[in-house]
C-alpha positions, 0 to 999 in steps of 0.5 A: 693269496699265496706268494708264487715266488718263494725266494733264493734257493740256489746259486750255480756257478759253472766250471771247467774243473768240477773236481778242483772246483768241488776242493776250491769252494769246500775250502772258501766256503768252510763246508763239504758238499752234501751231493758229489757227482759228476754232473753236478756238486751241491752246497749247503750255504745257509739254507741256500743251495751253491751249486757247481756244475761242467762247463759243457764245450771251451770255456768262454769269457764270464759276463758279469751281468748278475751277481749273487752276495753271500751273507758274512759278519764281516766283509773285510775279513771273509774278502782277505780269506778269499782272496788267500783261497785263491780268489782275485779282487773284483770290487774292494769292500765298499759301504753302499750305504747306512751299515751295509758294506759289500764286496766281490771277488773272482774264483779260480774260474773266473765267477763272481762271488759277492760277500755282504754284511746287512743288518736290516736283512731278515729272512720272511718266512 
């Protein structure tokens, strides 16, 4: 039987300044945009796609019911970057459990952006 869900394709992080917020997340995540547009400001991050798209109407408090770790080789450095990007702490690089060590942080907008390092992690094709 075919599998129905393919896996994580993207990411969208909302914001109230896309055109600060397009500089911020070239510059944490090391990569310019491959589509630049008004309404919405994609990333390639590893064969997923990060999107950013305007806060329609006043921004409002961010929940923090979901969250979206990014895949790092080392959780404590690329936190340290994040943070010198202008990032603020959410939840200090902690190991989960065997080598996998997790962390978070918040971006100027207040998303939450999670850092991981696990090594049993394989992509299925």
């Amino acid at each position: 039987m075919k599998k129905k869900i393919l896996g994580l394709r993207t990411t969208i992080y909302k914001v109230s300044d896309i055109a600060k917020a397009q500089k911020w997340y070239a510059d944490a995540f090391e990569t310019k945009p491959y589509f630049d547009e008004p309404f919405y400001v994609g990333f390639n991050i590893g064969g997923y796609e990060l999107g950013l798209q305007p806060e329609e109407g006043i921004a409002q408090t961010k929940g923090e019911s979901v969250l979206t770790y990014w895949g790092v080789d080392n959780v404590e450095s690329e936190y340290m970057r994040f943070l010198n990007c202008g990032a603020t702490e959410h939840e200090l690089p902690q190991n989960v459990g065997g080598e996998i060590v997790v962390a978070s942080v918040k971006d100027p907008w207040g998303n939450i952006i999670g850092l991981i390092y696990n090594p049993d992690f394989k992509i299925k094709k």
